[in-house]
N, C-alpha and C positions, 0 to 999 in steps of 0.2 A: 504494500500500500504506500500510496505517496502522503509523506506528513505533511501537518502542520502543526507547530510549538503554538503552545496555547499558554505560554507566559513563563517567564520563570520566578516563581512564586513558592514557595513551601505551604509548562507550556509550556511530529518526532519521527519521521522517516520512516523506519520499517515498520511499526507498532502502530500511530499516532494515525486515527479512522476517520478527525476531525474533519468539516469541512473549511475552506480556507477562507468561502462567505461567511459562516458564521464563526469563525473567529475574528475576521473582520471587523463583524456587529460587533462579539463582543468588546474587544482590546480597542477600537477606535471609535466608539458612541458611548449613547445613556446608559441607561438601563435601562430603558423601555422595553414592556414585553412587544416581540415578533406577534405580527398580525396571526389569527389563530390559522387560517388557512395556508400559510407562508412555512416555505422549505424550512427557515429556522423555527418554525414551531414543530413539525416534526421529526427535528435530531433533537429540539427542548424533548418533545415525549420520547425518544429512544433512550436518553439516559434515565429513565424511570426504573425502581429496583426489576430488573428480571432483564433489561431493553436487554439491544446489540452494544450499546456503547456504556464502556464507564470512565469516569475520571478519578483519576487518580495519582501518589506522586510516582514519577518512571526516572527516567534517564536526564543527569543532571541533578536530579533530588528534586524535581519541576513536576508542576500540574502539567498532564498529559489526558487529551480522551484518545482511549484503547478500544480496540476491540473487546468483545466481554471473554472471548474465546482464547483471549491473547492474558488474562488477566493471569495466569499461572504461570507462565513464561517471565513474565515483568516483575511477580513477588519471589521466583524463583532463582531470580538474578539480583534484583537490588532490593528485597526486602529485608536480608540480612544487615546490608551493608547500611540502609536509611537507621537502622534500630541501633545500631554503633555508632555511627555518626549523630544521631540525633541526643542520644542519651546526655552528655554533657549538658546542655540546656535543661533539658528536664531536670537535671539535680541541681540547676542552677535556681529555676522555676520551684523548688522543693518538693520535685518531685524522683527522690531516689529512683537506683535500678528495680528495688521491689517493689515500689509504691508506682513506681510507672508501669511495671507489668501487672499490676492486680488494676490500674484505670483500664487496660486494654482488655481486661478479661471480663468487668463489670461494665465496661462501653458495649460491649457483644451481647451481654447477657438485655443491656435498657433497649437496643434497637431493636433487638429480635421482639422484646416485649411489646416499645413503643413506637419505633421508629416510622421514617425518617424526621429528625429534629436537626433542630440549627447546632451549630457546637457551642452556644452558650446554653442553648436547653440542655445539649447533651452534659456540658460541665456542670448546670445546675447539680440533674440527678446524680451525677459522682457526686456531688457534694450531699447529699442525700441518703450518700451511703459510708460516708464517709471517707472520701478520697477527696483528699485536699486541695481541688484546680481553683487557684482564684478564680475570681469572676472576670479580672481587668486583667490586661496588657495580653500577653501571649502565651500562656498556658494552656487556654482552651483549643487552638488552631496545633499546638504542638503536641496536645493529647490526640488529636483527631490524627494529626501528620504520625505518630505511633502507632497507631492502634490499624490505620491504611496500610503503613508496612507490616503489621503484623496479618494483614489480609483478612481483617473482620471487617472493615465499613467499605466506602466507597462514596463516593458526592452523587446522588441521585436526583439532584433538580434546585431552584432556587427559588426560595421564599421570602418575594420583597426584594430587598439587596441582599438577603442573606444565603450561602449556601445550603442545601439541606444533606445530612449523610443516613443512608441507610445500610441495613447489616449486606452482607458477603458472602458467600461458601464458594472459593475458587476453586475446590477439592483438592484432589493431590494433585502439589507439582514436580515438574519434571524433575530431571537430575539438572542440576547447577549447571554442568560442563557442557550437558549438550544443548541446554539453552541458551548458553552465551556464544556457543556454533552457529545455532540459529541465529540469533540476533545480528553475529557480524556478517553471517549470509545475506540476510536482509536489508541489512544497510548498505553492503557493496551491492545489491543489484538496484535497492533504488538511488543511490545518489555514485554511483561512476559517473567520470574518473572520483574514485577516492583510495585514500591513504591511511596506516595505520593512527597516525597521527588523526586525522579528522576522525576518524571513528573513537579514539578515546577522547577529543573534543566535547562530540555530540551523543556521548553516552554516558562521560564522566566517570568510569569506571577506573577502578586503580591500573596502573601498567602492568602487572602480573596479570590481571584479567584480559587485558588487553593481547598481550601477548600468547596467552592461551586459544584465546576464542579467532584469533585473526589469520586467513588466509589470502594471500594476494589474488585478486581476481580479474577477469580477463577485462582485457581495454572494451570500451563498449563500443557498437555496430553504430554506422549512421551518420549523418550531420544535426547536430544539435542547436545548430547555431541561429533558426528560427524559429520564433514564438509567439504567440496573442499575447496584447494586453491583459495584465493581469492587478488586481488589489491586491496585494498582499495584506496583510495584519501584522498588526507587531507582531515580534519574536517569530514571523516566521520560519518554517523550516530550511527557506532558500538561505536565510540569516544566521543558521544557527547551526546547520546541517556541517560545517567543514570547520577545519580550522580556520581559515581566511575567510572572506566575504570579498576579496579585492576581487574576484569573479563576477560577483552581481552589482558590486557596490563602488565606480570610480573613485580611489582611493581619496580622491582629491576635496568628495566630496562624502567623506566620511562619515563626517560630524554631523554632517546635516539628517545621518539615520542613527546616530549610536554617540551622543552628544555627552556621553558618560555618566555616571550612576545606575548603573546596568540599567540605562535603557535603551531599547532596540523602535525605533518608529514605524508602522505601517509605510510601506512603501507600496511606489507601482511600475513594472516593468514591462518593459516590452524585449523581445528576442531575448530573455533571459537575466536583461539588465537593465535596473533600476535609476529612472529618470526623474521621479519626486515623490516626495512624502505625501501622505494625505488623510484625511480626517473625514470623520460624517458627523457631518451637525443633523441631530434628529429632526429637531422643533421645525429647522429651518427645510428638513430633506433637501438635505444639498452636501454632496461629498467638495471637498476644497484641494484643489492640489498646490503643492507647492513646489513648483521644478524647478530639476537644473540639467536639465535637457530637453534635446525635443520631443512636445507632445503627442503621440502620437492619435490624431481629435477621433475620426473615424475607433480605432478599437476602443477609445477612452468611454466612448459611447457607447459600443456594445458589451464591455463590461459593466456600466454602473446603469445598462439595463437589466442586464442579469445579477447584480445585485440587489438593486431595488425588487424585482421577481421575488429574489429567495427572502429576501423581509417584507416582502407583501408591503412594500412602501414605491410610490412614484419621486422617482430621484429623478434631481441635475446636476451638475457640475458646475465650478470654475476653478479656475487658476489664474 
């Protein structure tokens, strides 16, 4: 499957089922809900507990939507490694090794009961039972980021502004080894030419992982070198997929997509490479570009008609 990064946030190439409209909506507008009839209201209803899609964190330690098929492969590779890395915070948060694994065990036990809730509901009922998640700063979002790599919840839709999580049963996952086979298989046939190095980039995976899971794979068929207008969304995967971006991105004009403070701008490209930034003002339905090359008017137009299509909104442009 071809990805899209859908943020990097505690947002994927081979895995990542998102669409690159509706990450669009999401990373560069409101929060308005998608028209009910609109292609993003139903990927909204596929991440519903049972759908095709879920999100959750993957490669990078980033929000990713997955396949739901795909979701043993993902906790079978990096849900060890998120629950070591993430643990320091939690006992920073007072939430020791033991006291964070008995929130992950009574998170499973409220969603199966009650779920899907917001993570401040869900931090309530810990509290409830006596696991100690404040209520403020970041203990609640880093119980939930726990308990995902331990592969009980998942995000299953949004209530308000708020995410909702529901329970999980990824069954048994595979062996560790041959799923990080798969994964580097996957990622070299969607994003050739690529390199060891890009693949421990855009998977974030230690070099020992790397170096295990990694076989050099055949140069690709074809001329690549044309393409449609396209939206991208922040953190795309065109953006995030390699080590460099000086591929899509005129180095020259770097900053104008990746301005620093990890953040990555929604771009928009034609044959592959990106000509300017740009935005959707809801209220106004009007996408804005901001180039630094040429426009190219004709596809600009039939992307941000098929845009507006999948949000069931009548869009224009300028720049």
């Amino acid at each position: 499957m071809r990805a899209r990064g859908a943020g990097d946030s505690p947002g994927g190439g081979a895995l990542n089922a998102s669409s690159g409209a509706a990450a669009a909506a999401d990373a560069s507008s409101g929060a308005t809900a998608p028209d009910a009839s609109s292609g993003a209201a139903a990927l909204d209803a596929s991440l519903h507990a049972g759908g095709p899609l879920v999100r959750t964190w993957a490669m990078r330690g980033t929000l990713h939507l997955v396949a739901a098929e795909d979701l043993p492969l993902v906790l079978a590779i990096f849900g060890d490694l998120q629950l070591a890395r993430g643990q320091r915070r939690l006992t920073q948060l007072g939430l020791p090794p033991d006291v964070a694994e008995r929130s992950t065990a009574e998170a499973a036990a409220i969603l199966a009961a009650e779920g899907p809730l917001t993570r401040h509901e869900l931090a309530a009922r810990l509290r409830e039972r006596g696991v100690p998640v404040e209520p403020k700063g970041q203990a609640p979002i880093h119980v939930v980021h726990r308990a995902a790599a331990a592969g009980v919840l998942c995000e299953v839709g949004v209530r308000g502004r708020e995410e909702l999580y529901g329970p999980v049963d990824p069954g048994p996952l595979p062996d560790r080894d041959a799923a990080l086979a798969e994964l580097a298989r996957r990622y070299a046939v969607a994003h050739a030419p690529a390199t060891s190095d890009d693949f421990a980039a855009w998977s974030g995976l230690p070099a020992a992982d790397v170096r295990r899971a990694w076989v050099e794979p055949d140069p690709p068929a074809g001329d690549a070198s044309k393409g449609p207008v396209r939206l991208l969304p922040a953190f795309d995967e065109c953006l995030l997929g390699w080590a460099s971006r000086d591929w899509v991105v005129p180095p020259r004009h770097a900053r104008r997509v990746a301005p620093g403070g990890g953040i990555v701008r929604p771009v928009a490209i034609a044959d592959g490479r990106a000509f300017a930034t740009w935005r959707l003002d809801r209220r106004a339905r009007r996408i804005e570009l901001d180039p630094f090359g040429r426009v190219p008017r004709a596809g600009v137009d039939a992307e941000v008609a098929a845009l507006g299509d999948f949000l069931g909104l009548e869009l224009k442009w300028t720049d």
